[in-house]
N, C-alpha and C positions, 0 to 999 in steps of 0.2 A: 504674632500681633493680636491683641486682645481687644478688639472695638467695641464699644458698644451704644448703642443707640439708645434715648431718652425720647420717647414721647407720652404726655399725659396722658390723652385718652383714646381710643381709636372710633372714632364717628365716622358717619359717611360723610363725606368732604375734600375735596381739593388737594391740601397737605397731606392726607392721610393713603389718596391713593396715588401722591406722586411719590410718596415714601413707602409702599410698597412697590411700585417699580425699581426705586433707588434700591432696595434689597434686591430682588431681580436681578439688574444690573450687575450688582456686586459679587451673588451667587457664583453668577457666570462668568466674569471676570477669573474670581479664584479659581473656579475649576479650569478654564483656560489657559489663565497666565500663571507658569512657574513661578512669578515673580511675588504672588501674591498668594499662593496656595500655603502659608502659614497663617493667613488671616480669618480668624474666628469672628462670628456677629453674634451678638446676646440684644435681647430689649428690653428694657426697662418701662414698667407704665407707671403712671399714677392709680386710674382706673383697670377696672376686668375686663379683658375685650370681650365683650359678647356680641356684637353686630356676625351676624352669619359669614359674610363673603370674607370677614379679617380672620374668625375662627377659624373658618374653613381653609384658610393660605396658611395659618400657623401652621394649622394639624400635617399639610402637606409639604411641611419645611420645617423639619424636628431638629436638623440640623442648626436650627435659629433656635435656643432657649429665650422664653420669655420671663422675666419675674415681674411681681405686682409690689409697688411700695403702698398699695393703701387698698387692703381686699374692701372694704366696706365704703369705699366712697362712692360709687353710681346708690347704693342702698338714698344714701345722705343728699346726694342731687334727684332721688326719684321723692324724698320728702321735703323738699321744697315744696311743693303743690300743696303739700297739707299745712304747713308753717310759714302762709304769707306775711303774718299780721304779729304784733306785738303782743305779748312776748315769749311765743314760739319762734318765732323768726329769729330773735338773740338767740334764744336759747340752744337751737339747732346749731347758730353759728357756732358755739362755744362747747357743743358738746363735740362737735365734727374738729376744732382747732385743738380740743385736746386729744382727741383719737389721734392725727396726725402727730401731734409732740412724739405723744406714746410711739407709735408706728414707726419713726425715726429713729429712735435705738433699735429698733431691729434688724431695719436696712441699711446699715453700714455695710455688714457684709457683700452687699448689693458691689456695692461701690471699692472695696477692694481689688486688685491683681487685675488692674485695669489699664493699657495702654494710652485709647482714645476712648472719650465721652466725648458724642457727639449727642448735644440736644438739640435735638433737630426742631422742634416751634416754640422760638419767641424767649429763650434764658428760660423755660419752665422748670427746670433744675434745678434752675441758681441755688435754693434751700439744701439739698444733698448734696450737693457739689462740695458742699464743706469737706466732707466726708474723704473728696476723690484728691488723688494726686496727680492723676493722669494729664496727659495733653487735653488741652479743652476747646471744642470747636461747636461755636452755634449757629442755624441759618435761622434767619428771619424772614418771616411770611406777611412784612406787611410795609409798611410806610417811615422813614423818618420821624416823621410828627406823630405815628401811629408810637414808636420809643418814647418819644419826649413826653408826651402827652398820658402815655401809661404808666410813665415810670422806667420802664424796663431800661430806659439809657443809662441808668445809675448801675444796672448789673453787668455791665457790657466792658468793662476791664478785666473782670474774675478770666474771660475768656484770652485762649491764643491766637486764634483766628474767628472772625465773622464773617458769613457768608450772606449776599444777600442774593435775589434773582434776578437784578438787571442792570444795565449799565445807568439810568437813571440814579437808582436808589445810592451805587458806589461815590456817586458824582457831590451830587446833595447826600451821604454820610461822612465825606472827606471835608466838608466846607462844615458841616455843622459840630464834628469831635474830630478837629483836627490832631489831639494828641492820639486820635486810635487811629489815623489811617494808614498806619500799615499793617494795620491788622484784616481791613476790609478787602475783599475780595468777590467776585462776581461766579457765579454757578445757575445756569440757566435750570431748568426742570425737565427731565429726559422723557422724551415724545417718543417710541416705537409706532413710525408710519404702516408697517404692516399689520402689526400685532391689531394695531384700533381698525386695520380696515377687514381683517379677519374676522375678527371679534362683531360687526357692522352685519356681516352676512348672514348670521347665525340669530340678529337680537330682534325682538319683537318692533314693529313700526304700526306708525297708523296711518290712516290713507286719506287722500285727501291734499287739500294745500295748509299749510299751517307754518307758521313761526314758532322757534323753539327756546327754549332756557333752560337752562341747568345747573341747578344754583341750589344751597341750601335757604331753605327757608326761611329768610330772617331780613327785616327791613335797613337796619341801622347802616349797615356794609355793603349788604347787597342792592338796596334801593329797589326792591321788585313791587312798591307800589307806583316808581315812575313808569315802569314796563307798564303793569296792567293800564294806569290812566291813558297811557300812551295808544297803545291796543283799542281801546274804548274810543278813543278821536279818532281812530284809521276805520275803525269797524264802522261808525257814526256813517261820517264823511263817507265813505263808500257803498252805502246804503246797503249794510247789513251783509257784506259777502259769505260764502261758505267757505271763511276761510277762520281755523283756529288759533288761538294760544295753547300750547302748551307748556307747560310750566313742571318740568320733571327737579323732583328731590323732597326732603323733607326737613322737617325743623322749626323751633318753638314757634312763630309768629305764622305759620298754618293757616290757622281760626280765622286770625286777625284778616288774611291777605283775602282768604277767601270770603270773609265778609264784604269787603272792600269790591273784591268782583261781581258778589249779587247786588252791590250798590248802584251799579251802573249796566248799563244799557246794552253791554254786551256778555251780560254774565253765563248766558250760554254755550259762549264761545268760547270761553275761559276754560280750561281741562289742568286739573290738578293729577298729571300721571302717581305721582308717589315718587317715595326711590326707587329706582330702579339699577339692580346690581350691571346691568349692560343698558345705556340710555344709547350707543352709537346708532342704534337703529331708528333714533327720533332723528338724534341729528343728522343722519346721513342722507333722509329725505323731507328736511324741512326747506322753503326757501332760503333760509336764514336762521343763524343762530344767535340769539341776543344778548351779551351782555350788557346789564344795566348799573353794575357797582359803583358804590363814590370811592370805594377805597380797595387798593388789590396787593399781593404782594408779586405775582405772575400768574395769571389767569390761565390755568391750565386747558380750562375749557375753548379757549378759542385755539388754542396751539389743535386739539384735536379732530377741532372743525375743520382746520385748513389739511389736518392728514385725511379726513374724509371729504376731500373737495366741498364745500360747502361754504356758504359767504358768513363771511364772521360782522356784525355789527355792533359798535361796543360804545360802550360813555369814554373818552379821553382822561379816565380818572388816573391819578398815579397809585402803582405805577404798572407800566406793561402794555396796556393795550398798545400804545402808539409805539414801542418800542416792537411788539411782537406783529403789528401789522402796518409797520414800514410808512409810518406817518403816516394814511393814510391811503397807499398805494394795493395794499393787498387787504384791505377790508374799507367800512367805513364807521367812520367815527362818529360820535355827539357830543356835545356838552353837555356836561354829568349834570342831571337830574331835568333834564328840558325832553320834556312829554310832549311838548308842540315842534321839535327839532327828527326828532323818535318819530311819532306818527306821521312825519312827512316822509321818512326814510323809508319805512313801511309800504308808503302809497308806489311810492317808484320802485320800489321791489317786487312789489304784487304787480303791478301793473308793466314791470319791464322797463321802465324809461330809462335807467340805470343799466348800462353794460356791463356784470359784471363780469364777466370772460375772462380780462385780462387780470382783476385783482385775485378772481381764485387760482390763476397760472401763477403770480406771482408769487403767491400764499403757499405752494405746494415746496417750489424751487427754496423758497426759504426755508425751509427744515429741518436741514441739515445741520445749523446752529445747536438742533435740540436733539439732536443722534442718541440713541442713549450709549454708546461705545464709545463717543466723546466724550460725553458727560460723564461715564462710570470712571473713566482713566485720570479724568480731573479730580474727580474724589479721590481716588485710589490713593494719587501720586499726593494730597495735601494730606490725605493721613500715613502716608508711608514717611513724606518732608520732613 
């Protein structure tokens, strides 16, 4: 059995490290199960990986080939900076769209003697896929209306099965293309409770009381200027405590976020860790770990809070949170983008008047959902199907 996996680029990000655990998973699976010890993995990028920690997992899994369908496109996203403005900015697009034409007669071969193509974020394939004959299998990393709204639902037949990450999403995909629901299917995202709480002991932390986030850098999705505003009314209102934000990861709106924190009155409280290839050690002694997103496709971050006992606080966005912390029983929730709901949640956690005991008991015992030996056997068994 010949698999292979499709993703465009490897960033640091969410999908990108819960898709290297799914290889993981998989690894061990085949060398385990007789059942599955014919099964080869290949990757396919758009981009060159060069972020260290994804190099560094290739180079130590040779048994995984990778091929690139487009060596020169980070070149072409690092020149955007230079070609904001018209008419360089055409001009880039249409030099970078005919590189790509070109580039496509060459990776055909790519796409040959292929059992499964699984493009694992969001139909990024769909263009090469002309190419495959294989079984086609895609997960989506985001929202219903996040399809409809980008387009991407019009590519969503080419495929034979969809996976999304939660019982939400399958519910609301089945009402909205009802001629594809039996295509949809549900596949949670595999949590290793040991592996993160190993990996915890070992990572750098900072000391202190602080709340934490872990999020790439970017406002649109992520909403991390409700956090900071939110943080600044807790900080205010509490007369300045010694208590921080940190804000671990990286990505374009950086500048931006951090202007916005020397804007207000608690800018020295605000701590921009960076990425950080191991952040368990932030989270595993903050009071809380914050998510603030409008829009998710299954928050892996908070699934890792709860394997490192730690209180997960999150916006109600779809989809995930309230599905991964039990309505509100094993975390606690907001309404997405309310910085005055946020900073009072804050005050009760700093302050204790919030028990939360019982929601991080609960948050542990629910785990099991996201086993990665369950979750690997569920992939296995839909691309064996």
């Amino acid at each position: 059995m010949n698999v292979v996996f499709g993703m465009p680029n490897m960033v640091i990000g969410g999908v990108e490290s819960v898709f290297i655990r799914t290889l993981d998973g998989m690894l061990k699976s085949i060398s385990d199960d007789p059942v599955y010890k014919d099964t080869k993995i290949s990757v396919i990028t758009h981009a060159k990986i060069t972020e260290p920690v994804y190099v560094d997992w290739f180079k130590k899994h040779k048994e995984i080939k990778v091929y690139v369908c487009y060596p020169l496109q980070n070149w072409f996203e690092r020149l955007k900076e230079y070609t904001e403005f018209f008419p360089l900015r055409q001009l880039r697009k249409l030099i970078f769209g005919l590189y790509k034409k070109f580039s496509l007669l060459k990776v055909k071969r790519y796409f040959s003697g292929i059992d499964v193509f699984i493009d694992y974020k969001n139909c990024s394939f769909f263009k090469e896929l002309r190419f495959c004959d294989a079984k086609k299998i895609t997960w989506v990393h985001g929202s219903v209306k996040y399809l409809v709204d980008s387009g991407i639902c019009n590519r969503l037949a080419l495929y034979d099965k969809i996976v999304g990450l939660t019982d939400d999403f399958v519910i609301e995909f089945k009402k909205t293309f009802p001629s594809l629901e039996r295509k949809v299917l549900r596949i949670y995202n595999p949590i290793d409770k040991e592996l993160i709480e190993n990996a915890a002991k070992g990572a750098p932390k900072p000391y202190g009381k602080y709340f934490c986030s872990v999020s790439r850098l970017e406002n649109h999705q992520k909403d991390l200027g409700t956090l900071i505003v939110a943080f600044n009314k807790f900080y205010l209102r509490n007369k300045k405590p010694d208590v921080k934000l940190m804000i671990v990861g990286g990505g374009p709106q950086e500048k931006k976020l951090k202007k916005l924190a020397d804007s207000l009155g608690c800018d020295k409280a605000v701590v921009f860790a960076g990425v950080q290839n191991n952040p368990f050690g932030y989270m595993k002694n903050a009071m809380c770990v914050i998510l603030s997103s409008k829009l998710e496709g299954l928050p892996t971050v908070l699934i890792e809070a709860m394997a490192l006992n730690t209180l997960c606080v999150s916006s109600d966005c779809q989809y995930g949170p309230k599905e991964i912390l039990l309505d509100g029983e094993a975390g606690i929730l907001f309404r997405t983008g309310n910085a005055e709901q946020l900073a009072a949640i804050m005050t009760d956690v700093y302050s204790k008047r919030t028990d939360t005991t019982v929601m991080i008991e609960k948050a542990s015992k629910s785990l099991t959902r996201f086993s990665p030996k369950l979750i690997t056997k569920q992939i296995m068994d839909l691309i064996w199907a």
